[in-house]
C-alpha positions as CSV (number, residue, x, y, z in Angstrom):
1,X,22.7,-10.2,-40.2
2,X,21.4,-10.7,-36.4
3,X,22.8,-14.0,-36.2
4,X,26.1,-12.5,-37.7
5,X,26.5,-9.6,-34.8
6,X,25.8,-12.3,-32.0
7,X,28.5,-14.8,-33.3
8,X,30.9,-11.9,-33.3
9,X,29.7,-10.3,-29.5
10,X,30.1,-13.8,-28.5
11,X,33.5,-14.1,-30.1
12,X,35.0,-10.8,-28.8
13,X,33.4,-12.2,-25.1
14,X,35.8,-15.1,-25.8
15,X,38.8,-13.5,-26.0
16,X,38.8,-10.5,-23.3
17,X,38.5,-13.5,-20.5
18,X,39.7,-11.5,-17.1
19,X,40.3,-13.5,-13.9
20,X,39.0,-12.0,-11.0
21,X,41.4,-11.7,-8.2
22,X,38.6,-13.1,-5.3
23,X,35.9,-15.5,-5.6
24,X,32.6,-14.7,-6.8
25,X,31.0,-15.3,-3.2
26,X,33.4,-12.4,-2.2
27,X,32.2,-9.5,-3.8
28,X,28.4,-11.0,-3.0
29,X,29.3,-11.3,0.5
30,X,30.5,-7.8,0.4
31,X,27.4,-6.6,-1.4
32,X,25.6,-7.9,1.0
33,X,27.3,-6.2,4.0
34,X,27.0,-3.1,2.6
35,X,23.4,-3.2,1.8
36,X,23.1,-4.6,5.3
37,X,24.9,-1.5,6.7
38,X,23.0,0.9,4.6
39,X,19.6,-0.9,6.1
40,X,20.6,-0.3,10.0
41,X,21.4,3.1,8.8
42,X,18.1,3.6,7.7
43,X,16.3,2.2,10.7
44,X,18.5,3.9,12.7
45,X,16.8,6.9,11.7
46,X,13.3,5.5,11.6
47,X,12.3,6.8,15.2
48,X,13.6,10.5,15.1
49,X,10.4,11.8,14.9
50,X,9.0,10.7,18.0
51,X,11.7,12.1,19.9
52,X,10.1,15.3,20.6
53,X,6.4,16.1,21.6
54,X,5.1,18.0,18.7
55,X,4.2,21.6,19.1
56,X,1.4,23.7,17.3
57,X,2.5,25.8,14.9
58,X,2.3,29.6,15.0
59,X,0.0,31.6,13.2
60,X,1.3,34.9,12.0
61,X,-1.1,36.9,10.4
62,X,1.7,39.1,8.9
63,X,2.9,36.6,6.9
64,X,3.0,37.5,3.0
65,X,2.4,33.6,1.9
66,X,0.3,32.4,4.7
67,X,-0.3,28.7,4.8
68,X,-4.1,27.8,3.9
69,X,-3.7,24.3,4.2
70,X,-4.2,23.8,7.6
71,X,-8.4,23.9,7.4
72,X,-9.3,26.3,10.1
73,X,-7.7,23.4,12.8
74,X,-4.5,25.4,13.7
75,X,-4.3,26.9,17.2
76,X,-4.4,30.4,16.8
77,X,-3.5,33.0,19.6
């Protein structure tokens, strides 16, 4: 049965045959520009952070959901 289904996948493969209308080392060289753009994108962005100084954060005591995580090592006023 198995070697029935892949004689007919191969025969259906045989007869929908579509030329492409640019070479093959087209759409990889296109590909590839486009994954290089998306990488200088992406380091673009990689030194954002830094731009600023950063700046303790304020502790408000009246705050309904106040953030435990910080340990005691906050800088309270």
């Amino acid at each position: 049965m198995l070697i029935q289904l892949t004689g007919a996948v191969f025969t259906a493969a045989e007869e929908h045959h579509v030329d492409l209308p640019a070479s093959p080392y087209v759409y990889g060289g296109v590909i590839f520009a486009a994954f290089l753009l998306l990488m200088l994108i992406t380091v673009s962005f990689s030194n954002v952070g830094n731009r600023h100084t950063a700046e303790p954060e304020h502790i408000d005591p009246q705050r309904q959901f106040p953030d435990k995580h910080d340990h005691g090592q906050a800088i309270r006023d």
